[in-house]
ChimeraX commands (.cxc) that place a marker at each C-alpha (Angstrom):
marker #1 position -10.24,-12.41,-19.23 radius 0.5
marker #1 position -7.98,-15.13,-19.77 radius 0.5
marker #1 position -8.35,-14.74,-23.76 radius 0.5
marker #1 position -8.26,-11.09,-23.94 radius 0.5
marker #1 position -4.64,-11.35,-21.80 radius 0.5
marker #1 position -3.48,-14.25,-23.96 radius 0.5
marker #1 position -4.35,-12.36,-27.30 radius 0.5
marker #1 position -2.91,-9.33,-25.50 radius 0.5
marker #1 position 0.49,-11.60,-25.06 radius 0.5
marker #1 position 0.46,-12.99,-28.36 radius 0.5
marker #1 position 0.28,-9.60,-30.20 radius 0.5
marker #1 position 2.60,-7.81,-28.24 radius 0.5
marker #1 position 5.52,-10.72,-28.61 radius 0.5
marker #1 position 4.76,-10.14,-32.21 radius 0.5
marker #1 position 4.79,-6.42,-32.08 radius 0.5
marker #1 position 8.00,-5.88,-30.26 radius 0.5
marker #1 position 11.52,-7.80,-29.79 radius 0.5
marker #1 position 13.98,-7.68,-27.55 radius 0.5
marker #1 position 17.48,-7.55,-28.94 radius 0.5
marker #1 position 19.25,-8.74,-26.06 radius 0.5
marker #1 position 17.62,-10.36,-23.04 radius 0.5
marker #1 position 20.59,-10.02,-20.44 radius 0.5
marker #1 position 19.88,-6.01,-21.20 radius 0.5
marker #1 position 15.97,-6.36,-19.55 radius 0.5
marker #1 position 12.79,-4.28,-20.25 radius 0.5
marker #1 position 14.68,-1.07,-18.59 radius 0.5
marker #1 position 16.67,0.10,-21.93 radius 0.5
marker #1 position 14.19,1.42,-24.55 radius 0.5
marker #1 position 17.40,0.82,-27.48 radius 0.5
marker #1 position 17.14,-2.93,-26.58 radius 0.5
marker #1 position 13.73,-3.22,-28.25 radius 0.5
marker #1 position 12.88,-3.12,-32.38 radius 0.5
marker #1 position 9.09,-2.59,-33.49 radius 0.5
marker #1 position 6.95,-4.08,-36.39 radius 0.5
marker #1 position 5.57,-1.29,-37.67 radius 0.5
marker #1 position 3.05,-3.33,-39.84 radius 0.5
marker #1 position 1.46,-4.54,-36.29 radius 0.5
marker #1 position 0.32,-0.93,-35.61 radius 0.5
marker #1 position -3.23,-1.79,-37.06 radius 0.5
marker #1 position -3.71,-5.05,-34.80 radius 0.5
marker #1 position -2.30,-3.04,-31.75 radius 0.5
marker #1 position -4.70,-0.35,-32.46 radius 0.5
marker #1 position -7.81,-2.45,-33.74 radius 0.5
marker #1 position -7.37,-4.60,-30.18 radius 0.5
marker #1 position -7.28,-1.16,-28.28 radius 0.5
marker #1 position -10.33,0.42,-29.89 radius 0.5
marker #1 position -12.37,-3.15,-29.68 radius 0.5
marker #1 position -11.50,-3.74,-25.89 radius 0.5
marker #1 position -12.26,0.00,-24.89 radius 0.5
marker #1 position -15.62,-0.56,-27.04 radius 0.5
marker #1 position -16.17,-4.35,-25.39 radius 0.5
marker #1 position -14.65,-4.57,-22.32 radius 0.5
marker #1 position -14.56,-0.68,-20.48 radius 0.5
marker #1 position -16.12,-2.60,-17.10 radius 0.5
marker #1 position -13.30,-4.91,-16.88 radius 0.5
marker #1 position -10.43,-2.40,-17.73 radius 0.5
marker #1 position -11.12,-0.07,-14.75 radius 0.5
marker #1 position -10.51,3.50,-14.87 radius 0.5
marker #1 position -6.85,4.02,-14.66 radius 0.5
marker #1 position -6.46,1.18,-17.70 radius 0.5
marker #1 position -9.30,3.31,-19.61 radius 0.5
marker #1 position -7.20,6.37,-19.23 radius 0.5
marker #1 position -3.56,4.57,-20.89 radius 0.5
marker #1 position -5.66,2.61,-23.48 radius 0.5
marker #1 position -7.69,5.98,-24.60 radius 0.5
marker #1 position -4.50,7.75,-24.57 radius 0.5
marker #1 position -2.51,4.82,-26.43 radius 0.5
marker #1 position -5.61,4.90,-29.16 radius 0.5
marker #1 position -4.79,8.61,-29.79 radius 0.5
marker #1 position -0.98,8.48,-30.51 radius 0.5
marker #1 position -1.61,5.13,-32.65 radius 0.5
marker #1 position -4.25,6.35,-34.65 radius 0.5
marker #1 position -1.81,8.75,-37.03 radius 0.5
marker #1 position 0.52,5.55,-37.56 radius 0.5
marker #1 position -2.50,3.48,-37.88 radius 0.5
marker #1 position -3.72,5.81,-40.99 radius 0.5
marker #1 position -0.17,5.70,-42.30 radius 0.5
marker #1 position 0.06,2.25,-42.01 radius 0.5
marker #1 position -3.11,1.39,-43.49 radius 0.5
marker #1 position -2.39,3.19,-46.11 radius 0.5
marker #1 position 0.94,2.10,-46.86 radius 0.5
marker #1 position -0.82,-1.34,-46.85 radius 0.5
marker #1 position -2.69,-0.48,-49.49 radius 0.5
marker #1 position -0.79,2.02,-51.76 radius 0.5
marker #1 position -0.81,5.38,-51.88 radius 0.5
marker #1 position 0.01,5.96,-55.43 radius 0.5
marker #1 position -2.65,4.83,-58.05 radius 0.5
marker #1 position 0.21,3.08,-59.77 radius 0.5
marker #1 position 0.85,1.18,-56.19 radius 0.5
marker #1 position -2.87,0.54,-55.25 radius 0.5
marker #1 position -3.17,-1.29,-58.64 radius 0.5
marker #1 position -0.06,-3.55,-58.25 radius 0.5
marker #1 position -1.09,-4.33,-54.97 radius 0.5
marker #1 position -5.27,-4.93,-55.91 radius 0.5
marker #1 position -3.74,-7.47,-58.86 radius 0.5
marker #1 position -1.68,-9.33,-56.28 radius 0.5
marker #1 position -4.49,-9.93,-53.97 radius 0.5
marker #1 position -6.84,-10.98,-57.02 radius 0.5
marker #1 position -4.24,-13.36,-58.22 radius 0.5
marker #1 position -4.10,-15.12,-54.91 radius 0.5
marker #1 position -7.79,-15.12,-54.43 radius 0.5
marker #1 position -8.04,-16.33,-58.07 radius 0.5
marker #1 position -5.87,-19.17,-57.11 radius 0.5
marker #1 position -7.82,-20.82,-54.26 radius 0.5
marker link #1:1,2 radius 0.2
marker link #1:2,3 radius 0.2
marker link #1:3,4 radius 0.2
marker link #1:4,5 radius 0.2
marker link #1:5,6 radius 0.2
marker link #1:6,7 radius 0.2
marker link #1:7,8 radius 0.2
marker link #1:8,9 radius 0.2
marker link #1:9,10 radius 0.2
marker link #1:10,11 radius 0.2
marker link #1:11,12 radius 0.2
marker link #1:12,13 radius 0.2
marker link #1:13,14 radius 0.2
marker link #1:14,15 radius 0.2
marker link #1:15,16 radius 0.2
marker link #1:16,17 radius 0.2
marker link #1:17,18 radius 0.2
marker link #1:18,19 radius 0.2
marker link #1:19,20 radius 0.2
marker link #1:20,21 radius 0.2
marker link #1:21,22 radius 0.2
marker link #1:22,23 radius 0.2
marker link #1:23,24 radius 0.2
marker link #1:24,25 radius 0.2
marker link #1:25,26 radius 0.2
marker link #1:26,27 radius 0.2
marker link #1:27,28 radius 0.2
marker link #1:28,29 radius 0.2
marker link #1:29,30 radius 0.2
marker link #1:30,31 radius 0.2
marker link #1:31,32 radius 0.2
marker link #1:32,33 radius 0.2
marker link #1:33,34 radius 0.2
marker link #1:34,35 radius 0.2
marker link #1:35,36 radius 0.2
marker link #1:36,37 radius 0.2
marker link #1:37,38 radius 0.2
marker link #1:38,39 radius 0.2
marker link #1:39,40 radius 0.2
marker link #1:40,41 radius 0.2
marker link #1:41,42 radius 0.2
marker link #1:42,43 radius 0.2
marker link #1:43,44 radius 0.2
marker link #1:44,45 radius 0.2
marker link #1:45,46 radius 0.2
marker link #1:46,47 radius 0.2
marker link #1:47,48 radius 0.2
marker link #1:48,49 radius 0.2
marker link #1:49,50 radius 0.2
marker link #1:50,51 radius 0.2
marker link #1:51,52 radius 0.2
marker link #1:52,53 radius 0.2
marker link #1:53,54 radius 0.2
marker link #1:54,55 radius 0.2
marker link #1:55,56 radius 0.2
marker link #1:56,57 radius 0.2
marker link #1:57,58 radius 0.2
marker link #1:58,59 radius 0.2
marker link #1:59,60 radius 0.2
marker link #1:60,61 radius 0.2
marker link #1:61,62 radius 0.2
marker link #1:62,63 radius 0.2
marker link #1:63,64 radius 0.2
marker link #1:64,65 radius 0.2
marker link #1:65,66 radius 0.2
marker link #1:66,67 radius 0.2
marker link #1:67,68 radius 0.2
marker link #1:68,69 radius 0.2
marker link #1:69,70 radius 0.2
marker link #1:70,71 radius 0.2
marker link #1:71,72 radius 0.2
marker link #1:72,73 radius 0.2
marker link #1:73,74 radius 0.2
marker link #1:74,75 radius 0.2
marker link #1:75,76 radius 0.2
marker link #1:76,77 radius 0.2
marker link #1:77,78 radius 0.2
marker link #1:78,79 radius 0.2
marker link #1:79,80 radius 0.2
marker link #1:80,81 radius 0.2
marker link #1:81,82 radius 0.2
marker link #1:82,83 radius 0.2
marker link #1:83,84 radius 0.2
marker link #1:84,85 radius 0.2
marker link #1:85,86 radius 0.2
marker link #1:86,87 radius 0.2
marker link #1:87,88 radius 0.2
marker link #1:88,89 radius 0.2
marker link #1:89,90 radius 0.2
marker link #1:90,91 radius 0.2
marker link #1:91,92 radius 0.2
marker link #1:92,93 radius 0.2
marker link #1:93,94 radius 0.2
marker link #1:94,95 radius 0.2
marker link #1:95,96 radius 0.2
marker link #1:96,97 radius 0.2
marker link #1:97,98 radius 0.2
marker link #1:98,99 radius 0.2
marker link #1:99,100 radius 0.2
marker link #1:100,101 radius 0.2
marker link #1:101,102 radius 0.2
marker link #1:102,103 radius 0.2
marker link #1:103,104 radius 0.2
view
């Protein structure tokens, strides 16, 4: 359990900022998002609902499940993104990743 929470800590620190700490948790404007962490947040969801249900208990079940379904439109738009959507863009990006593979 100890992992889970620490992985749990680590991605949300990287998924959202607090602008200013004397403002606190309560004010929802005090926060900025990564967008391009919507895939881990999602993945981690999906993978500990699939992994770990017995451990979550039902209430936890219920917020994860329900988290999974509003991420998963984001987490098709960011994937995408990712990758290109354009043919023009999915090229560019597939010759970057060669090049860097190439160079290893």
């Amino acid at each position: 359990l100890r992992r889970k929470e620490h992985r749990w800590r680590k991605l949300f620190t990287g998924f959202a900022k607090m602008r200013d700490e004397s403002k606190g948790l309560d004010d929802d404007s005090n926060f900025t998002y990564d967008t391009s962490k919507i895939p881990d947040v999602w993945d981690n969801l999906y993978y500990d609902l699939l992994s770990h249900r017995q451990y979550l208990g039902d209430r936890s079940c219920k917020i994860a499940e329900s988290m999974v379904g509003l991420l998963q439109p984001l987490n098709e738009w960011v994937c995408l993104s990712e990758y290109g959507i354009s043919a023009e863009e999915k090229l560019r990006i597939g010759v970057d990743v060669t090049w860097r593979l190439i160079g290893k």
